[in-house]
PQR file of N, CA, C, O and H, with PARSE charges and radii, in Angstrom:
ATOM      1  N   UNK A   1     -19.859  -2.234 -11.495 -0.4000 1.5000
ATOM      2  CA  UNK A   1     -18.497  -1.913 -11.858 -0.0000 2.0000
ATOM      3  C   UNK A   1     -17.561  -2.479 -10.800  0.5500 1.7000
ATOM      4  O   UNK A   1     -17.964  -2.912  -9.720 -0.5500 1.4000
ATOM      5  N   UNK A   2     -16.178  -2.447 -11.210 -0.4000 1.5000
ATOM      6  CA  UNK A   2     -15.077  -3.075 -10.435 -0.0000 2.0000
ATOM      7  C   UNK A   2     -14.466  -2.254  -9.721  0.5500 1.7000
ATOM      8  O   UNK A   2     -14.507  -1.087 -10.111 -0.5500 1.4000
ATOM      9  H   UNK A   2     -15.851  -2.095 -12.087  0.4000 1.0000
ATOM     10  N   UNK A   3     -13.691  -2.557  -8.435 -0.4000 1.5000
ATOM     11  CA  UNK A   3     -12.997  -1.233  -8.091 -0.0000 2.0000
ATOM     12  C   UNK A   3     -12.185  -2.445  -7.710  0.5500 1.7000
ATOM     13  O   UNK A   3     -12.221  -3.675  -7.743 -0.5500 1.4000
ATOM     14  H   UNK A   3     -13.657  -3.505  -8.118  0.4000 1.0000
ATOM     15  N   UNK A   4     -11.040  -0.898  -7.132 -0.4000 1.5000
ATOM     16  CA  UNK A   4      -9.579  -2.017  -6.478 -0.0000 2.0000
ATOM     17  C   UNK A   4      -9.166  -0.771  -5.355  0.5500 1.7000
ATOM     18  O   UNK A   4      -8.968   0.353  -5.819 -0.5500 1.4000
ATOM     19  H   UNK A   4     -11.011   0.101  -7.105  0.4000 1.0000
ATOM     20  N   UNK A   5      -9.096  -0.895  -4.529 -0.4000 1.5000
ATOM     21  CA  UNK A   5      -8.477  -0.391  -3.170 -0.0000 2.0000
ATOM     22  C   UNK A   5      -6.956  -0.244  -3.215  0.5500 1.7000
ATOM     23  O   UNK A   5      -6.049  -1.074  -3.147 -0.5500 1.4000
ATOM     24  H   UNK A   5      -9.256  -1.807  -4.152  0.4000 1.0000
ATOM     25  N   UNK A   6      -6.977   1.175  -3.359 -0.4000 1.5000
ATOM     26  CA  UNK A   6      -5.425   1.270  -3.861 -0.0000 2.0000
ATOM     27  C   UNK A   6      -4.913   2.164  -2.784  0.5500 1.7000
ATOM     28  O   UNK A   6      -5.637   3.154  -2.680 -0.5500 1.4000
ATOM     29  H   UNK A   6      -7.713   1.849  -3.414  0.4000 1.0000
ATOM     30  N   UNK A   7      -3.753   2.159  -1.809 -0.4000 1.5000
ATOM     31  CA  UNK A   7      -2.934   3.278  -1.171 -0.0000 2.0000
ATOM     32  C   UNK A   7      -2.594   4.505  -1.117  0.5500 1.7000
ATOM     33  O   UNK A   7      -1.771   4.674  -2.018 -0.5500 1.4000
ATOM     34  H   UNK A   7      -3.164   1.355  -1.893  0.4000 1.0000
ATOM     35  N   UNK A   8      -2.815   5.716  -0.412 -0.4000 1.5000
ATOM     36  CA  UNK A   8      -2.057   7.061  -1.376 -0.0000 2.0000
ATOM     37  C   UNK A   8      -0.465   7.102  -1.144  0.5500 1.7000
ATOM     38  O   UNK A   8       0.047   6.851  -0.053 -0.5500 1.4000
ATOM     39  H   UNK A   8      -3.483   5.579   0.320  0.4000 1.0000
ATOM     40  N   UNK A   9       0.026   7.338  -1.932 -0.4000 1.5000
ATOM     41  CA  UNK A   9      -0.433   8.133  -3.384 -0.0000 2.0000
ATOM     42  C   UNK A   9      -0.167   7.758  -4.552  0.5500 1.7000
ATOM     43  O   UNK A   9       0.155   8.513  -5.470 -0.5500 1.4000
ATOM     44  H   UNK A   9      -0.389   7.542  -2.819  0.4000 1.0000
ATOM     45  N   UNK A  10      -0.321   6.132  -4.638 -0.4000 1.5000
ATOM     46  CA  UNK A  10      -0.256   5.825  -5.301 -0.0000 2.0000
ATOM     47  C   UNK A  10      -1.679   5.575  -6.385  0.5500 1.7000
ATOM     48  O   UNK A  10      -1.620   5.446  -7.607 -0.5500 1.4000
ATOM     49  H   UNK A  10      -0.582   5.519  -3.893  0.4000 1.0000
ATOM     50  N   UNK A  11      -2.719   5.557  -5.670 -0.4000 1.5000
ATOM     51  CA  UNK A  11      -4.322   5.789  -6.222 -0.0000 2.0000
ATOM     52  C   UNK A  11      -4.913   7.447  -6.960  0.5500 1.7000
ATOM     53  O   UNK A  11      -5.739   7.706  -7.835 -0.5500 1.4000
ATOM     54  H   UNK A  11      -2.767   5.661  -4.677  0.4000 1.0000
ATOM     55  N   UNK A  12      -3.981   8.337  -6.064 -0.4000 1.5000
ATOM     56  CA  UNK A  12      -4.381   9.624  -6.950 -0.0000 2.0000
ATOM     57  C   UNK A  12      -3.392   9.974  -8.401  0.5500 1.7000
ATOM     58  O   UNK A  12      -3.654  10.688  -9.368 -0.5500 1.4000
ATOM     59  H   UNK A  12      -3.310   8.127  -5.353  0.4000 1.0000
ATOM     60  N   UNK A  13      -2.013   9.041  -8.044 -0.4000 1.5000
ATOM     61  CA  UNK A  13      -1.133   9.042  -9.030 -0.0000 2.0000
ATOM     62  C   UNK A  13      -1.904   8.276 -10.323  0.5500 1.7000
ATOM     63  O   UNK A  13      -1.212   8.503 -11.315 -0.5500 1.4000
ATOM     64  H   UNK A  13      -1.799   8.461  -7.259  0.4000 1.0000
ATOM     65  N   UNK A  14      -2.674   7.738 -10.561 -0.4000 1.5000
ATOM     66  CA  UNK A  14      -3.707   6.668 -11.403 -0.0000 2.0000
ATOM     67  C   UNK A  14      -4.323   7.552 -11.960  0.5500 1.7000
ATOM     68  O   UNK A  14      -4.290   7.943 -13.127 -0.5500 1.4000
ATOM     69  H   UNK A  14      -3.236   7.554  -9.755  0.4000 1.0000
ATOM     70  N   UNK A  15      -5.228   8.056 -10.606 -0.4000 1.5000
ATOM     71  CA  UNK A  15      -6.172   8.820 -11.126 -0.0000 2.0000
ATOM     72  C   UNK A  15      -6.171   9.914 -11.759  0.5500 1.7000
ATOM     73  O   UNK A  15      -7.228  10.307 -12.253 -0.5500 1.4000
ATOM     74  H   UNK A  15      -5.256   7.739  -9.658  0.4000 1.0000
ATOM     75  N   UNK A  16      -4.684  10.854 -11.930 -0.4000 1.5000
ATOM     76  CA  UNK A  16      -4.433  11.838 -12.814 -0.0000 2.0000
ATOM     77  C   UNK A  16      -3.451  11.550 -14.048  0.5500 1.7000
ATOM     78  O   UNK A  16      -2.929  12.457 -14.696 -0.5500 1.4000
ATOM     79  H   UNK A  16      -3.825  10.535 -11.530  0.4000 1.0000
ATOM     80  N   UNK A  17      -3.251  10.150 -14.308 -0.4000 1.5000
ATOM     81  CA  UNK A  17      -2.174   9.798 -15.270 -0.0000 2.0000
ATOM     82  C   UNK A  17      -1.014   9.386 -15.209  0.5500 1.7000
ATOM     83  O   UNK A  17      -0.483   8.853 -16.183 -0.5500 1.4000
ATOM     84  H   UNK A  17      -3.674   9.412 -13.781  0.4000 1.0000
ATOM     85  N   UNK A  18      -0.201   9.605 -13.684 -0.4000 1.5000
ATOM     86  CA  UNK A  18       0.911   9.983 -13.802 -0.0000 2.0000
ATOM     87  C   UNK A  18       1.455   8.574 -13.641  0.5500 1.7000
ATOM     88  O   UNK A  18       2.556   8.190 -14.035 -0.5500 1.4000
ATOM     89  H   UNK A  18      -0.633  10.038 -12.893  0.4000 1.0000
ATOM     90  N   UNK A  19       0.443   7.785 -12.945 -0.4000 1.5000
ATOM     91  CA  UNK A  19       0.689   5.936 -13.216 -0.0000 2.0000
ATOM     92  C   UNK A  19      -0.282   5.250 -13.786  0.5500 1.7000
ATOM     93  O   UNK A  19      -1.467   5.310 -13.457 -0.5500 1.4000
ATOM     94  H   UNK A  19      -0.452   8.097 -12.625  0.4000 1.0000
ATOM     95  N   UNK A  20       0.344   4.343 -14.958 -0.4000 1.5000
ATOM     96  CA  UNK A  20       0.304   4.045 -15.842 -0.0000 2.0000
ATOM     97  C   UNK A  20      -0.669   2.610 -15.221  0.5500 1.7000
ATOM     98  O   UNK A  20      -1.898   2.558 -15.274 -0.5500 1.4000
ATOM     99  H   UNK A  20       1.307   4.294 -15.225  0.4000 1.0000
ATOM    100  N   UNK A  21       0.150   1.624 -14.701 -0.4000 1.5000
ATOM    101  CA  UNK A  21       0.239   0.604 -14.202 -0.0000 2.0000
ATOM    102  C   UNK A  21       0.134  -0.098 -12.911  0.5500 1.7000
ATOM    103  O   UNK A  21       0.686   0.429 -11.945 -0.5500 1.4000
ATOM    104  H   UNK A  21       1.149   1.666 -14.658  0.4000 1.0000
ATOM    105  N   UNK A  22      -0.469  -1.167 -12.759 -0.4000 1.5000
ATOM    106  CA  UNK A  22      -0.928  -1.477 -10.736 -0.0000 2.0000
ATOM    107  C   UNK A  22      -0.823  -2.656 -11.421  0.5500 1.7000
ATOM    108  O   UNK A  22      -1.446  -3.011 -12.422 -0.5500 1.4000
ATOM    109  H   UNK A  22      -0.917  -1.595 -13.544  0.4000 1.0000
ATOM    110  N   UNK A  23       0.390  -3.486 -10.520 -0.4000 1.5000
ATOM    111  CA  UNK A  23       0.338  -4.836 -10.455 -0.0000 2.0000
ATOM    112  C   UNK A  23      -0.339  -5.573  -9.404  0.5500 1.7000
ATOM    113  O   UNK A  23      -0.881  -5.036  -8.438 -0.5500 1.4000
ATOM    114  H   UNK A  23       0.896  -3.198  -9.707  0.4000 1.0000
ATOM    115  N   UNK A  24      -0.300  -6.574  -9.582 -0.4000 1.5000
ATOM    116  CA  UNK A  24      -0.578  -7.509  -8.051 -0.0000 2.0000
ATOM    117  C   UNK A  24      -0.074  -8.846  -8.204  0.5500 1.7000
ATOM    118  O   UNK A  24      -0.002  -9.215  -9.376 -0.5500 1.4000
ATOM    119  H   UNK A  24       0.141  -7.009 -10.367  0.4000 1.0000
ATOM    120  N   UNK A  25       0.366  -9.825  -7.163 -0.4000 1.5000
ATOM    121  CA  UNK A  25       0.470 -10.939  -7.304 -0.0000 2.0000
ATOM    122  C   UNK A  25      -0.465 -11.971  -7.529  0.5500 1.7000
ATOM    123  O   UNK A  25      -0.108 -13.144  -7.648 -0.5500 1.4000
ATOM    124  H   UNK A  25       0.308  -9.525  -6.211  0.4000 1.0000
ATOM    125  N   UNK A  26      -1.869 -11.533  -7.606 -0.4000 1.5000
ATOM    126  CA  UNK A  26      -2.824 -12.418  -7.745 -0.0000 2.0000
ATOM    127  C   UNK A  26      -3.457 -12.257  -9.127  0.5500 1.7000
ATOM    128  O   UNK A  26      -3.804 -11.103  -9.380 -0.5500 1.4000
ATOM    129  H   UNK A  26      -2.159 -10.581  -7.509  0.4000 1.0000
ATOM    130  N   UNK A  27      -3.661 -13.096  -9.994 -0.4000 1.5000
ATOM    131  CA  UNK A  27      -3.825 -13.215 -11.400 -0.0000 2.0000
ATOM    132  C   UNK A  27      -5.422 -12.337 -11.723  0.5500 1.7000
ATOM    133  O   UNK A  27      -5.773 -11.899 -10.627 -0.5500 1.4000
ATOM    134  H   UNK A  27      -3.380 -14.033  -9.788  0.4000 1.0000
ATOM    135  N   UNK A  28      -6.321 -11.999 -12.652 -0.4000 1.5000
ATOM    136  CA  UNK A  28      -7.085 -11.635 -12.820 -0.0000 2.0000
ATOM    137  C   UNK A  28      -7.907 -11.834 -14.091  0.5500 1.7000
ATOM    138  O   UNK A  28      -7.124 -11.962 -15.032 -0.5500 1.4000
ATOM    139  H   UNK A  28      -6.036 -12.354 -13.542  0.4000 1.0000
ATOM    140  N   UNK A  29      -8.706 -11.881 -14.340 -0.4000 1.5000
ATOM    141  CA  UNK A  29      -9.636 -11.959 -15.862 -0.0000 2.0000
ATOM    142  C   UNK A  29      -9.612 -10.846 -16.187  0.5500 1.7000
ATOM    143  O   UNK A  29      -9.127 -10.435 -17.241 -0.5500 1.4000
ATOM    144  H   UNK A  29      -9.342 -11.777 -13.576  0.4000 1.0000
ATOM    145  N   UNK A  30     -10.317  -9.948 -15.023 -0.4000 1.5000
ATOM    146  CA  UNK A  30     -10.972  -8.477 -15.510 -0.0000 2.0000
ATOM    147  C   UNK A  30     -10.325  -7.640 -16.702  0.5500 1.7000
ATOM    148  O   UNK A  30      -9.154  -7.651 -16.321 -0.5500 1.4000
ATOM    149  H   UNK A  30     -10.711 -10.283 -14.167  0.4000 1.0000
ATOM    150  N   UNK A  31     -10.322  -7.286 -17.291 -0.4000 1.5000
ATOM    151  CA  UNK A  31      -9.842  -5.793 -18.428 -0.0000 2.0000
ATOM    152  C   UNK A  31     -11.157  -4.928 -18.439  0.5500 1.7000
ATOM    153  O   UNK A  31     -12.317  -5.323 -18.330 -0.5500 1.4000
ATOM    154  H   UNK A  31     -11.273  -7.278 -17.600  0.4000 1.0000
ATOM    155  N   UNK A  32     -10.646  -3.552 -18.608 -0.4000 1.5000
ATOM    156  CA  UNK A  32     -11.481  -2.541 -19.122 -0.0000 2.0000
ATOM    157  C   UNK A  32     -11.807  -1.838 -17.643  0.5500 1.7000
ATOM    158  O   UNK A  32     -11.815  -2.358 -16.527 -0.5500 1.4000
ATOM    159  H   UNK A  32      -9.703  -3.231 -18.697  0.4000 1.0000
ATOM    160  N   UNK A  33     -12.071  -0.472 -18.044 -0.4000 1.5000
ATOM    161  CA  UNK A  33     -12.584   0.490 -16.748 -0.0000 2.0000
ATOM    162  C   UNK A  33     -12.790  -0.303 -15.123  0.5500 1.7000
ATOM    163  O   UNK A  33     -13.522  -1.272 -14.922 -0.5500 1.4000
ATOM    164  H   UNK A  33     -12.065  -0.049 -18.951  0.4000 1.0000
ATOM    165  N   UNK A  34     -12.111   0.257 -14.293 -0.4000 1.5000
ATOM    166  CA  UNK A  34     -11.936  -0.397 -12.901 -0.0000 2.0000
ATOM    167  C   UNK A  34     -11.910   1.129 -12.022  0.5500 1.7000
ATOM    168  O   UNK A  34     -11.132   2.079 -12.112 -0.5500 1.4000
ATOM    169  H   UNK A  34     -11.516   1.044 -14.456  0.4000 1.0000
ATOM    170  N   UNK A  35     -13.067   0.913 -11.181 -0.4000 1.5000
ATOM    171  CA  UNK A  35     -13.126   2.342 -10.320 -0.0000 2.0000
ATOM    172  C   UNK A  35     -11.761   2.222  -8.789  0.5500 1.7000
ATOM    173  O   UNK A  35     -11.585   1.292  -8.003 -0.5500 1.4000
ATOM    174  H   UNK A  35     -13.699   0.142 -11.108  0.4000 1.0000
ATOM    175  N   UNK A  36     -11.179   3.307  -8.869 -0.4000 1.5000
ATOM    176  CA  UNK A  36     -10.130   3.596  -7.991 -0.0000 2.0000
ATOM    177  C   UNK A  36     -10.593   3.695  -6.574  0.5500 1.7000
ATOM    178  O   UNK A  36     -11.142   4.791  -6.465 -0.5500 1.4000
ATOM    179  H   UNK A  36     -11.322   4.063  -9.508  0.4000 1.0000
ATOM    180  N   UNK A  37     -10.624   3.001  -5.353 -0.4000 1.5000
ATOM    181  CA  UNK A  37     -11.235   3.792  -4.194 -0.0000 2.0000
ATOM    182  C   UNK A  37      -9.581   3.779  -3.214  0.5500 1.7000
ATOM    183  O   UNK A  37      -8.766   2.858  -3.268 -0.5500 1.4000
ATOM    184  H   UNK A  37     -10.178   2.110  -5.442  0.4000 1.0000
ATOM    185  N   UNK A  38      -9.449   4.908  -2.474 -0.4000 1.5000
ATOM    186  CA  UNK A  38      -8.450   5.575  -2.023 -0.0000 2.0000
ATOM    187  C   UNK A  38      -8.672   4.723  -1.155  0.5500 1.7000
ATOM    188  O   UNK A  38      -9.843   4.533  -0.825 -0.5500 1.4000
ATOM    189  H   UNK A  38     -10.111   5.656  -2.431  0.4000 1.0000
ATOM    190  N   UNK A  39      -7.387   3.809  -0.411 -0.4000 1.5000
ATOM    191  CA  UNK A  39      -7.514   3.281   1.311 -0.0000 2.0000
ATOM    192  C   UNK A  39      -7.310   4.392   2.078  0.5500 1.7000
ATOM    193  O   UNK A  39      -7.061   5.580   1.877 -0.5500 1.4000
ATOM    194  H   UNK A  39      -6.437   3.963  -0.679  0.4000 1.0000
ATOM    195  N   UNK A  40      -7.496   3.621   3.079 -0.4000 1.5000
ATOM    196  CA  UNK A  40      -6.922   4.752   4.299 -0.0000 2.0000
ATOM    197  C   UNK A  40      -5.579   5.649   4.882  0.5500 1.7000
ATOM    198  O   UNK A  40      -5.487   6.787   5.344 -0.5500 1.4000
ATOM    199  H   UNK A  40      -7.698   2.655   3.243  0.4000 1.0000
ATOM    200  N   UNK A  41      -4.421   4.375   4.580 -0.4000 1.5000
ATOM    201  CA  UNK A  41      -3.124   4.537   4.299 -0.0000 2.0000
ATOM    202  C   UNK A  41      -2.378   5.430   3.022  0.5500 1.7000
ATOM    203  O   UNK A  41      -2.507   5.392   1.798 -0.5500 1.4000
ATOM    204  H   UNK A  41      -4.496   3.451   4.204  0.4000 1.0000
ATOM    205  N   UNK A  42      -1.792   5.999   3.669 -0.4000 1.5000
ATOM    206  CA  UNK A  42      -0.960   7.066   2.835 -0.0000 2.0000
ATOM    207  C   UNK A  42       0.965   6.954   2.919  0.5500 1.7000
ATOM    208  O   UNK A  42       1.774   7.402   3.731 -0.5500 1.4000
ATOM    209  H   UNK A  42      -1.687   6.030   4.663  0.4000 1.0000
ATOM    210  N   UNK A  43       1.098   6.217   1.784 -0.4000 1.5000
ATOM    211  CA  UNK A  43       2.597   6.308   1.933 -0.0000 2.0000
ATOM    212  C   UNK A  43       3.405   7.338   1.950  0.5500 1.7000
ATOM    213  O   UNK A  43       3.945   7.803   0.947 -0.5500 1.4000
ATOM    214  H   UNK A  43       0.441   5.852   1.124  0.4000 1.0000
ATOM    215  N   UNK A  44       3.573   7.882   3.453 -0.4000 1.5000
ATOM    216  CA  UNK A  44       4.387   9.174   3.535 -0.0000 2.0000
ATOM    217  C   UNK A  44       5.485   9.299   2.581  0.5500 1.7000
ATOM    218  O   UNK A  44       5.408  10.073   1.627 -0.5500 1.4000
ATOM    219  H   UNK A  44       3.133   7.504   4.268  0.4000 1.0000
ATOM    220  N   UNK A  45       6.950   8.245   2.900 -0.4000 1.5000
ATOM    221  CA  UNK A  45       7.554   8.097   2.344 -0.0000 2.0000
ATOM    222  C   UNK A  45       7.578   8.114   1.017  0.5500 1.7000
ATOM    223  O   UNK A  45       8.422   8.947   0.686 -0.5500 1.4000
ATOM    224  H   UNK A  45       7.013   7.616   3.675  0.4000 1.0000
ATOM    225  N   UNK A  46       7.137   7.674   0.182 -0.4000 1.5000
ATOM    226  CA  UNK A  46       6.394   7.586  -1.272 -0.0000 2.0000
ATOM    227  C   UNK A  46       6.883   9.014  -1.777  0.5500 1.7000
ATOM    228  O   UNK A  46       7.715   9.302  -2.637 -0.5500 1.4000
ATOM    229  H   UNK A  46       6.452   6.998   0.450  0.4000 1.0000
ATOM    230  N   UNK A  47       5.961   9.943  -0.824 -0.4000 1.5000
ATOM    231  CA  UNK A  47       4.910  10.970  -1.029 -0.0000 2.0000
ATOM    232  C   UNK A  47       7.011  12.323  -1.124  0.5500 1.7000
ATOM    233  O   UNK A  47       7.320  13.439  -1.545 -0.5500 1.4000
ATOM    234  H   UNK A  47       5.285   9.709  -0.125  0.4000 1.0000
ATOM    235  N   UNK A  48       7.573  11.395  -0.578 -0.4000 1.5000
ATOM    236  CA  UNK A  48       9.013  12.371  -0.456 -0.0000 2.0000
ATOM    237  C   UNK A  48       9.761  12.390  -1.609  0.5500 1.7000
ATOM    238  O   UNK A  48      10.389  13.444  -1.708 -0.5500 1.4000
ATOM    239  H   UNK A  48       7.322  10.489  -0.236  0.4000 1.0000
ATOM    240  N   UNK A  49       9.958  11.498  -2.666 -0.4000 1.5000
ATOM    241  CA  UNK A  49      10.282  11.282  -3.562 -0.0000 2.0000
ATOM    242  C   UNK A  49      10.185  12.632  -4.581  0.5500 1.7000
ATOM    243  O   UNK A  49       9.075  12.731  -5.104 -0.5500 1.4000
ATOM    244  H   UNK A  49       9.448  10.642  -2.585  0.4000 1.0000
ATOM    245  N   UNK A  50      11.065  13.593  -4.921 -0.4000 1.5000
ATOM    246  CA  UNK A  50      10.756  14.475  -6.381 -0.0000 2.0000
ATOM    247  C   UNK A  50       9.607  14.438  -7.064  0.5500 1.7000
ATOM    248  O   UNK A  50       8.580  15.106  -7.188 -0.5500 1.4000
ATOM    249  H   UNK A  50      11.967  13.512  -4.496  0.4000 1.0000
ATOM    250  N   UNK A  51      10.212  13.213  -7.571 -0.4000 1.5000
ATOM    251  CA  UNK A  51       8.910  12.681  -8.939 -0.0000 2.0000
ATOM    252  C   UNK A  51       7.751  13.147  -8.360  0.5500 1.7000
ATOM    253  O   UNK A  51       7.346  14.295  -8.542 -0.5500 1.4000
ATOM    254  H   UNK A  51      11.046  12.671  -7.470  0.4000 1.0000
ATOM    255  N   UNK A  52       7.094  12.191  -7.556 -0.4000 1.5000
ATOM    256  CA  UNK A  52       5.978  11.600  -6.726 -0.0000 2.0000
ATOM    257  C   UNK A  52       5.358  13.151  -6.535  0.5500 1.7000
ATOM    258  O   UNK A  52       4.247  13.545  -6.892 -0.5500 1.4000
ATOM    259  H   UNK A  52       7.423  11.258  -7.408  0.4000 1.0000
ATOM    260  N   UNK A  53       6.341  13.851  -5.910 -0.4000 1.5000
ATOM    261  CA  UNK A  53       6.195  15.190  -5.303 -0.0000 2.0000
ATOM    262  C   UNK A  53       5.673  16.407  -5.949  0.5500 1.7000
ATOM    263  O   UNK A  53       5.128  17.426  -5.524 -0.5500 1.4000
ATOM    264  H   UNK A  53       7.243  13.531  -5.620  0.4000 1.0000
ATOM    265  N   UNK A  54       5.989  16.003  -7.032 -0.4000 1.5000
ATOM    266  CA  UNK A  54       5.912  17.210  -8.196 -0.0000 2.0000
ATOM    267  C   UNK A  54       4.205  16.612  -8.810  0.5500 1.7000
ATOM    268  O   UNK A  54       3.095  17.062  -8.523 -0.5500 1.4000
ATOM    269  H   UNK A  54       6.432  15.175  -7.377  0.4000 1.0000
ATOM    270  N   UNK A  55       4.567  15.504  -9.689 -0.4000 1.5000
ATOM    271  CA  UNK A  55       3.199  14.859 -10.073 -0.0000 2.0000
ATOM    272  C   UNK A  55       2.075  15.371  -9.048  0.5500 1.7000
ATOM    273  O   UNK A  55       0.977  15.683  -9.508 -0.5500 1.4000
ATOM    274  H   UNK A  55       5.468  15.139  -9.922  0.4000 1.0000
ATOM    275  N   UNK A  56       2.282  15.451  -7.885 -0.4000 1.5000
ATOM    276  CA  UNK A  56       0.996  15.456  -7.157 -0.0000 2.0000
ATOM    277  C   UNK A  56       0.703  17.298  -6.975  0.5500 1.7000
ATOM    278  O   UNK A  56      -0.440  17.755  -7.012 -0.5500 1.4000
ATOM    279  H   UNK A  56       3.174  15.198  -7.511  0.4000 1.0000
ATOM    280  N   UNK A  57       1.790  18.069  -6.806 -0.4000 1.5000
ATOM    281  CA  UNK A  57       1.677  19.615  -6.703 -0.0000 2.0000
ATOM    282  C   UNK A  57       0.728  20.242  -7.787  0.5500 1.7000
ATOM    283  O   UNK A  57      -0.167  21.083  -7.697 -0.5500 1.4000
ATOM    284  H   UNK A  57       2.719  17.698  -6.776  0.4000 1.0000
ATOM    285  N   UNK A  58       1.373  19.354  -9.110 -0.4000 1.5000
ATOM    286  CA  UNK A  58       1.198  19.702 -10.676 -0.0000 2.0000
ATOM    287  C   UNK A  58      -0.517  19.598 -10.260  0.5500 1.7000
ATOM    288  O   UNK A  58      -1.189  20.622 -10.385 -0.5500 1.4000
ATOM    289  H   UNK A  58       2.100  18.672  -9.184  0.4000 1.0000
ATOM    290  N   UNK A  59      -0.914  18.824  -9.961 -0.4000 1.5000
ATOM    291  CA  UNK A  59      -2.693  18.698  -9.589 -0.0000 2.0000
ATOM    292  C   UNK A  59      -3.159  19.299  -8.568  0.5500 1.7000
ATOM    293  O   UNK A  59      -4.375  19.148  -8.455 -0.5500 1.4000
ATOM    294  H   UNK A  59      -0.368  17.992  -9.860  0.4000 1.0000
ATOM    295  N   UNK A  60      -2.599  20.024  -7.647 -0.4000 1.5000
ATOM    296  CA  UNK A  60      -3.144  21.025  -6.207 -0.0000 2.0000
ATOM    297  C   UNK A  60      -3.280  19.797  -5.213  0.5500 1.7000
ATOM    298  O   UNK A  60      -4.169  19.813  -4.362 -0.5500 1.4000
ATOM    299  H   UNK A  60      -1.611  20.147  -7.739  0.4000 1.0000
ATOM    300  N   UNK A  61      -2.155  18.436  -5.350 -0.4000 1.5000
ATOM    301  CA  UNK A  61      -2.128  17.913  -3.999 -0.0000 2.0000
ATOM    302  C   UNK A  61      -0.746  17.684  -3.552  0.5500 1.7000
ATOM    303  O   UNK A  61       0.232  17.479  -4.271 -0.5500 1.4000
ATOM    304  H   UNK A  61      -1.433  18.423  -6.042  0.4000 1.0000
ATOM    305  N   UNK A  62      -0.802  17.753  -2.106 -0.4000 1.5000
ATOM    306  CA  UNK A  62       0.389  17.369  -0.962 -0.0000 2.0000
ATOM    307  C   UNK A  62      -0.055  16.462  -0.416  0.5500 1.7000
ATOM    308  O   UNK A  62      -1.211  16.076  -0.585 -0.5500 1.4000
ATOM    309  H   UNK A  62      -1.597  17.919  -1.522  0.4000 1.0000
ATOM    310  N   UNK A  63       0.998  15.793   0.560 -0.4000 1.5000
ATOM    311  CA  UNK A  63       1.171  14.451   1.194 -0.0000 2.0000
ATOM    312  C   UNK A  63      -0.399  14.757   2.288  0.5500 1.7000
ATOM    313  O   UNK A  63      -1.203  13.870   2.574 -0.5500 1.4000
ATOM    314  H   UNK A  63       1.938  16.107   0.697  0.4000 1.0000
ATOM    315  N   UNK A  64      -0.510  16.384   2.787 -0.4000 1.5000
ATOM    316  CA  UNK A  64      -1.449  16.192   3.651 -0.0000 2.0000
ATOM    317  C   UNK A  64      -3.132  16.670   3.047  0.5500 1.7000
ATOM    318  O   UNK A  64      -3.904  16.731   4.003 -0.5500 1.4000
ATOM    319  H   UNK A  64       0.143  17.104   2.555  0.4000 1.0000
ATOM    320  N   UNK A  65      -3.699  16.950   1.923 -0.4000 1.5000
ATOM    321  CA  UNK A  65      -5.012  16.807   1.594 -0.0000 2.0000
ATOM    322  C   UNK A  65      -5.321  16.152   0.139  0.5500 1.7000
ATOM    323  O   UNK A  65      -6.041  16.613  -0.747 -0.5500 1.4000
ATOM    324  H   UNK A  65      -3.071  16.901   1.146  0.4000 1.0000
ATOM    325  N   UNK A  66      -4.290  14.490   0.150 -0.4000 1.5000
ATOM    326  CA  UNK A  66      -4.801  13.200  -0.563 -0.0000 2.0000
ATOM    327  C   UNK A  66      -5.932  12.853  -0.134  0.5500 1.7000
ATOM    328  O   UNK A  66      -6.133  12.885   1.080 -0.5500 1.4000
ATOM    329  H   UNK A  66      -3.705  14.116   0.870  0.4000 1.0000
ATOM    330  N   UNK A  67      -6.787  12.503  -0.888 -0.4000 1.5000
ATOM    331  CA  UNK A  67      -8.773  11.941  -0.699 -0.0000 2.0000
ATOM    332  C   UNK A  67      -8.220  10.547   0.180  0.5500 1.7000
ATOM    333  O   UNK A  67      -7.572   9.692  -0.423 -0.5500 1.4000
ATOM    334  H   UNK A  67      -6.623  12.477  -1.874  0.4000 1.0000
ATOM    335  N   UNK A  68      -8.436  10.441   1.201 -0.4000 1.5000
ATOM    336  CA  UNK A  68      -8.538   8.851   1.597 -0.0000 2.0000
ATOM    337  C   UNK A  68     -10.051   8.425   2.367  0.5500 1.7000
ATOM    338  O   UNK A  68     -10.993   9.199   2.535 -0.5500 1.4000
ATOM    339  H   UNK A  68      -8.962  11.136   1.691  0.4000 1.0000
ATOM    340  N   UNK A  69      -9.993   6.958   2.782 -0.4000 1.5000
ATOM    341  CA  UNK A  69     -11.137   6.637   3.248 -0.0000 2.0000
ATOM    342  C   UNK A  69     -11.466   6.820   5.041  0.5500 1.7000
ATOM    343  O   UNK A  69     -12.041   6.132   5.884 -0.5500 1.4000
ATOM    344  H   UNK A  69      -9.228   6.329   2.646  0.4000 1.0000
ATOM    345  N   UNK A  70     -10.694   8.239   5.037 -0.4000 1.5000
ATOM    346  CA  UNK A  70     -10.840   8.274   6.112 -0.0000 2.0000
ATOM    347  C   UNK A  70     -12.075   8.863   6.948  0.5500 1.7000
ATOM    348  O   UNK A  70     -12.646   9.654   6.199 -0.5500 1.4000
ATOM    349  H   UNK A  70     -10.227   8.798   4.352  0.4000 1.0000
ATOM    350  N   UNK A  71     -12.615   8.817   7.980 -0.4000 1.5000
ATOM    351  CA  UNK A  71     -14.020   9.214   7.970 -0.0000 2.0000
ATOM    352  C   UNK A  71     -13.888  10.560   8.730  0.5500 1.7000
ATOM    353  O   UNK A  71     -14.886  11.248   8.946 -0.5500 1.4000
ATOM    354  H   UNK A  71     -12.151   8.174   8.589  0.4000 1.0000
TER
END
């Protein structure tokens, strides 16, 4: 299977629905199921936003216990 290394919180935002869509500038073949793995980085800022803020509460997460790859 495929994965793509995505930022929080923008990778748990995926992973519960609340984003739809992940662009990139680099073109791709792939379609169909692509596994999510959380980086290490967490966009605080992001994470301040209403929207952002709420989407993530609505699921039992805050800016500080997002899954990342941290060890």
């Amino acid at each position: 299977m495929k994965a793509i290394t995505i930022i929080q919180p923008w990778a748990t935002l995926i992973a519960i629905g609340a984003k739809q869509y992940e662009t990139r500038s680099w073109p791709t073949k792939h379609r169909g199921e692509i596994a999510i793995h959380a980086g290490k980085k967490i966009d605080k800022d992001a994470c301040k936003y209403p929207e952002i803020r709420a989407a993530l509460e609505q699921h039992g997460y805050t800016v500080d216990n997002l899954p990342t790859a941290r060890l």
